[in-house]
N, C-alpha and C positions, 0 to 999 in steps of 0.2 A: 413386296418382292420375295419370292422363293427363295429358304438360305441356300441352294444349291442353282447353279445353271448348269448349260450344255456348250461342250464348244468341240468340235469335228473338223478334218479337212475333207476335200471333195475333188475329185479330178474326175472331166470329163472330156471326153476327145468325139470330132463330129466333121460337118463342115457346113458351109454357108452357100448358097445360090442369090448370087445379087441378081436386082431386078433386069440391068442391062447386056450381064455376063452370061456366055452360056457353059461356062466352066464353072466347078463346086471350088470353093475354096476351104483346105482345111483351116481347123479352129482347135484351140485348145482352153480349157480355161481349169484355172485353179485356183480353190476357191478356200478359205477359213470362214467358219461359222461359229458364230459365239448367240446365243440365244439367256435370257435371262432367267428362266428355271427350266427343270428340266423337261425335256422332250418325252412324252410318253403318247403311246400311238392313239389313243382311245380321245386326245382332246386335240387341238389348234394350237398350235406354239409358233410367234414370231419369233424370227432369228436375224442378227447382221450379217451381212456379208463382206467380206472385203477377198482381194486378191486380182489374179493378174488374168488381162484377155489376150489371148496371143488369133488376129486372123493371120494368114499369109498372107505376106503382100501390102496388105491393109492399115494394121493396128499392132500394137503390144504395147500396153499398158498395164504397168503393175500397182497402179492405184486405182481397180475399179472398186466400185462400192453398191451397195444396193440392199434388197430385202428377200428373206426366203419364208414365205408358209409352208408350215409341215403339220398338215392335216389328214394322214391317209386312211382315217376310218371318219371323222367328222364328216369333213365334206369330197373323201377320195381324191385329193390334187394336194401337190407340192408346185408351189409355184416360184418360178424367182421371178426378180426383177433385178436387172443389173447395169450400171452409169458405167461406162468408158468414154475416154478421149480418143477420137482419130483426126489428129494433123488441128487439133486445136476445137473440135465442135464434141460437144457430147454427143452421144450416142446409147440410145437402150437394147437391154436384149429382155424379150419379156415371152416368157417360154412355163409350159407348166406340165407336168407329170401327174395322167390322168391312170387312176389307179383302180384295175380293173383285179376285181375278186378270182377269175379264172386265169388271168396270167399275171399274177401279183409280183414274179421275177422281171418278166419283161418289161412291166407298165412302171415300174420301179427303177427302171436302168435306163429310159428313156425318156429323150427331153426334146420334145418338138418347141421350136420355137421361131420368134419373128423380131427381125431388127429394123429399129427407126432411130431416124436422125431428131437433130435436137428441133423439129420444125414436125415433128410428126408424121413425116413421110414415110411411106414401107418402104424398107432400104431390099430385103428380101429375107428370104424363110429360108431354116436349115434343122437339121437334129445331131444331137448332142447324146454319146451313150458313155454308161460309168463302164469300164475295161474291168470283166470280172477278174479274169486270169491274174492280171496282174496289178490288181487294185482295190482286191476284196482285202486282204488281209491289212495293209497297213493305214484301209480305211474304218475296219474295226478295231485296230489295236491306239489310234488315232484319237480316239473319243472320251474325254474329260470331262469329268464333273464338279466344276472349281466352285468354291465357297462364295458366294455372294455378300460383297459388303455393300451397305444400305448408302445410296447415293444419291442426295439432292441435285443431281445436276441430269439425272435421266429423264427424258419425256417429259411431257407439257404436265403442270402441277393443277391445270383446270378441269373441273369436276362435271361442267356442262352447264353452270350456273349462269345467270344473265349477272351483270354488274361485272364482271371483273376485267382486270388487265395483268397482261405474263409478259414481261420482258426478258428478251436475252438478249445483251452484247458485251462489243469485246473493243479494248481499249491498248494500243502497243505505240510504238515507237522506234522508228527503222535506227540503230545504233550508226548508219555508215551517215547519215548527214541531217537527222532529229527530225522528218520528218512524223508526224502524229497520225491515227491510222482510229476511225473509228466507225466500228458495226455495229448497227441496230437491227434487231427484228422484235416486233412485237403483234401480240393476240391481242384484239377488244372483244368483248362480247357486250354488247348493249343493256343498259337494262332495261328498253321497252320489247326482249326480245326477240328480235329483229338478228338472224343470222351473225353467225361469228366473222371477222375479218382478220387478216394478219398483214401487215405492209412494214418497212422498215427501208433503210439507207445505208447509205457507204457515205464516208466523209474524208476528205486528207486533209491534214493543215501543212504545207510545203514551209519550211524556215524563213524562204525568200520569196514566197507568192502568195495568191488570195488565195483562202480557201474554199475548196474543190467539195462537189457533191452531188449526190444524187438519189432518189428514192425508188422504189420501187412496190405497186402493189397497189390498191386494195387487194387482197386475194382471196376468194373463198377459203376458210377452214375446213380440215386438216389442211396444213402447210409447213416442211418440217422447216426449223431453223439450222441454219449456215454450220450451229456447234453441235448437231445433233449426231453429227455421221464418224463413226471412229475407223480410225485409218487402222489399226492391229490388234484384233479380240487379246492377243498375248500383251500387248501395253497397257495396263492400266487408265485412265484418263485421259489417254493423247484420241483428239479430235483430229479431223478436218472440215476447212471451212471454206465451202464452194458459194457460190453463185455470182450473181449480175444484178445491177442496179442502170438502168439506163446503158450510158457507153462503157460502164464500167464492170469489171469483172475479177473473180477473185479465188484462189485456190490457195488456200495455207493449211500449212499441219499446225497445231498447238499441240506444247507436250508440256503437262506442269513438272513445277518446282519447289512447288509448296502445299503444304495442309490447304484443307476445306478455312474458309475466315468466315465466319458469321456477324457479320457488323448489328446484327439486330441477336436477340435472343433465340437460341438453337428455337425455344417449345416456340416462338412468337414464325418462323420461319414455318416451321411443320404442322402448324394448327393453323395456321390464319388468324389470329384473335386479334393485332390490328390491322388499322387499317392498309397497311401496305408493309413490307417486308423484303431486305436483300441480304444475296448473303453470296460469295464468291466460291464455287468447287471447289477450286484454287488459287490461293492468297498470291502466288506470280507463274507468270506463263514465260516461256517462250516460243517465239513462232519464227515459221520458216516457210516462205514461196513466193507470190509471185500478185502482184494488184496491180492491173491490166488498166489502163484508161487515154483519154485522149492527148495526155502527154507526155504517154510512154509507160513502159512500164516499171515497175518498183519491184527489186528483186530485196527480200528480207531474207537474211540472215540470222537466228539466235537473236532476235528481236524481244526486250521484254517487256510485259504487259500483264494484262489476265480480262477473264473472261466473269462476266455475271448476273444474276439473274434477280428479276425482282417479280413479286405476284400481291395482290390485291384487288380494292376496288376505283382506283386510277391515281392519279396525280396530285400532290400536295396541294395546300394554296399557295404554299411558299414553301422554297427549297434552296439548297446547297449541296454537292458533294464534290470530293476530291478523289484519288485514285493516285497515291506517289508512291513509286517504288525506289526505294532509298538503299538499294544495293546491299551484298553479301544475302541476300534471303530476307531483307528488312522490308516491311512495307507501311503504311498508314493508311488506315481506310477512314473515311469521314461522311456523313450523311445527318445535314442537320435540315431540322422540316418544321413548317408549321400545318397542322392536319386542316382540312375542309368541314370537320365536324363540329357542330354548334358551339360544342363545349369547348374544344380543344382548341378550335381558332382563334381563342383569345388569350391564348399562352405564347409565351416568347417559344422564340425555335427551338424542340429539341435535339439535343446534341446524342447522336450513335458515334461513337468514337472506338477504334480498332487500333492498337500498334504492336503488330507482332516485330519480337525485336531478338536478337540472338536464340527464337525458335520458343522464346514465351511470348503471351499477348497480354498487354493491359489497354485499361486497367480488366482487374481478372472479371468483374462479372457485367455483363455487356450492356445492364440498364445501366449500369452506376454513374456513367455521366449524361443521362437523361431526367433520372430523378434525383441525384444526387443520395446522399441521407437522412433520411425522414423527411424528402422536399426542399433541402437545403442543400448548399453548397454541389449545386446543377453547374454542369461547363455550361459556356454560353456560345453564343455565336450572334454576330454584325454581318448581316447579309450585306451585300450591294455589291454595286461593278462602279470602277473596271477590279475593286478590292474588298475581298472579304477574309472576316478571321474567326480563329476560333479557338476559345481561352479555357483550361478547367482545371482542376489541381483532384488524387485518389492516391489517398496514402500519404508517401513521402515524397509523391512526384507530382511537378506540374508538366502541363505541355501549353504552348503557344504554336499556334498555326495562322501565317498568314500564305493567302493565296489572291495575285496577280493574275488577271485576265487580262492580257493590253486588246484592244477593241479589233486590231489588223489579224489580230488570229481566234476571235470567237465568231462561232457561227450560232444564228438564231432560228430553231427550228420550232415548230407549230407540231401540238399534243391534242390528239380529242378523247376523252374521258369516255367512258362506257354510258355515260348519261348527256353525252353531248355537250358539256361542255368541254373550252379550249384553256390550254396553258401555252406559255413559248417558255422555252430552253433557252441558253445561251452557254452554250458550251465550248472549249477549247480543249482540244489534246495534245496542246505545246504552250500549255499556262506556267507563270514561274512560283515558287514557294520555297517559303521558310518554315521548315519544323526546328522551335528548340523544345529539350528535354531537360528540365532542372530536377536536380535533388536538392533534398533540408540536411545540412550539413551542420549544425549551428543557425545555417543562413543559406539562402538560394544559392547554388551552383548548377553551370553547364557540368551537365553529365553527357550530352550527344547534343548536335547541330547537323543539320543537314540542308544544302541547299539546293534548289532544282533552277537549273534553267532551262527554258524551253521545254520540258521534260516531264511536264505535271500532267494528271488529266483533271477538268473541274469543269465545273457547272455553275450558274443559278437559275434555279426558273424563279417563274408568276405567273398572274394571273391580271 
């Protein structure tokens, strides 16, 4: 990543001819662009876009989102691509600025372009011009060059290599009546070769009903994921999280609230060195909108959760993880596995253990309850359902973690490995758990207790 990027605002005024109107309709749209180093004319620079489509009559939407290339000596085009909502369906504007050496003013201030609905149809064609008179200046005085901090949670972390898998999702819980709320999207890339895929799910665990779900995809690669789209180049972190899984659909902002959490080792996350690797943007989220489905819809509020990401070369032989958010900024991250590698598979589960707790995390160094010291005194972990735990003592502290799955609210889904083999999941996002926290006082004492109900998110696979 560049230490510097680019970030601009952009107003352009026009109007639109639909296919079945024979009146233009005006359009307004304005636009913030944040692009990740900076914009120089001589190469290709992608950029995000966010901000508001005003048609007449039509639309105004101040959540649209999309992509802008600014290539005007590479390949002569600036192109956008921009998503809006009218009356509930997406809608694109895909328009591009073809940049001509002898009118480099004109071909530059104008924007022919064509809109379709979410079904691919030409909705109809229109042009779009930047207003010099009175939009040159505050659109050059406008242009920032902000410091780029180094972010594991930007774009796909795959290299083009066969064997791996990318996971992103995201894990909340509606506060008005504990509903559990969870997204998946995931990359395979095979290793006999064979074209990349990305497919994933939506899931609800309702308090008082069976749990709900649905998948979506195989899809050809590129295909961005749900957390990839930021709702304001000036907010740091905060996402939006769009799309559809069957009858279901889904528009949330996340806005963190916590630090980056690396439940695996920073160098082990950014090198790949094993075999699989997670780590959280940020340690707790919360989220805000709206999950669409055939029994209504779910209006969330300051929902808290978090978002995260996992990269290697596929699925454990055996797993566990939790996800508890234990309130005031406290969280516990848990991921204990037994690997698929000859060697490794005949080791008890190791334990990656996270607890960021008044804004410190232990224990401090992220292998330590993996290998413990010198191979000794390793947390442990007892897989199984509907109950599993997980025990380990660094320093002067122990922790105990138990975690309840009750069977009415785990859902069992089915994983295919980049080499073709299957795992199943059994996961719940309304599991219950007990974290205690002792210190050596003389002798064991509770130092912290926390208990979850309905409230946990957990997992165990196999194979």
């Amino acid at each position: 990543m560049s230490p510097r990027g680019t970030a601009f605002s952009e107003t352009m005024l026009g109007t639109v001819h639909l296919a079945e109107e024979s009146q233009a309709r005006p359009v307004r749209l304005d636009l913030r662009v944040r692009a990740d180093r900076l914009v120089l004319p001589h190469r290709t620079t992608h950029a995000r876009l966010v901000g508001r489509v005003r048609i007449w009559g039509l639309a105004d939407d101040a959540r649209a989102t999309g992509e802008l290339e600014i290539s005007p000596v590479a390949r002569r085009r600036i192109r956008y691509r921009l998503e809006f909502d009218v009356h509930g369906r997406r809608h694109t504007l895909l328009g591009w600025k073809s940049i001509t050496p002898g009118r480099p003013l004109r071909s530059m201030t104008r924007l022919p372009y064509t809109l379709t609905d979410e079904d691919g149809r030409d909705l109809g064609h229109g042009v779009l011009r930047f207003p010099l008179a009175t939009g040159l200046v505050p659109f050059l005085a406008g242009w920032r060059f902000p410091r780029q901090s180094r972010r594991d949670d930007d774009g796909s972390r795959w290299d083009g290599a066969a064997g791996r898998t990318e996971v992103w999702y995201t894990t909340l819980t509606d506060p008005s009546d504990g509903t559990g709320v969870w997204l998946h999207h995931e990359l395979v890339a095979p290793t006999d070769g064979s074209p990349p895929r990305v497919h994933g799910w939506v899931a609800l665990f309702p308090p008082a009903g069976p749990v709900e779900h649905a998948r979506y995809g195989p899809l050809p690669w590129p295909a961005d994921p749900p957390h990839s789209t930021p709702v304001d180049p000036s907010v740091p972190g905060e996402r939006r999280l769009r799309g559809t899984a069957g009858p279901y659909s889904w528009d949330l902002t996340e806005r963190p609230t916590g630090k980056p959490l690396y439940t695996f080792p920073r160098w082990a996350w950014r090198h790949g060195v094993l075999p699989a690797a997670q780590m959280l943007p940020a340690a707790t989220s919360r989220y805000a909108g709206t999950l669409t489905g055939p029994g209504g819809v779910l209006h969330l509020d300051g929902a808290p959760g978090a978002s995260a990401r996992i990269y290697g070369h596929g699925n454990a032989r055996r797993w566990a993880w939790l996800h508890a958010d234990l309130g005031g900024g406290d969280v516990l991250e848990v991921v204990a596995a037994v690997s698929t590698r000859p060697l490794l598979r005949r080791l008890p589960p190791l334990v990656f253990l996270r607890l960021r707790r008044g804004g410190r995390t232990w224990p401090r160094r992220a292998l330590r309850p993996a290998v413990g010291l010198l191979g000794l005194d390793r947390f442990r972990a007892e897989l199984g359902l509907p109950t599993w735990s997980v025990t380990g003592r660094a320093g002067l502290r122990r922790l105990r973690v138990t975690v309840h799955q009750p069977e009415a609210r785990t859902l069992a889904m089915e994983y295919t490995d980049p080499d073709g083999s299957r795992a199943v999941c059994r996961n719940s996002e309304a599991a219950d758990a007990e974290v205690v926290l002792e210190r050596w006082w003389g002798r064991w004492r509770d130092e912290a207790r926390w208990v979850l109900d309905g409230t946990a998110h957990a997992e165990v696979g196999d194979r």
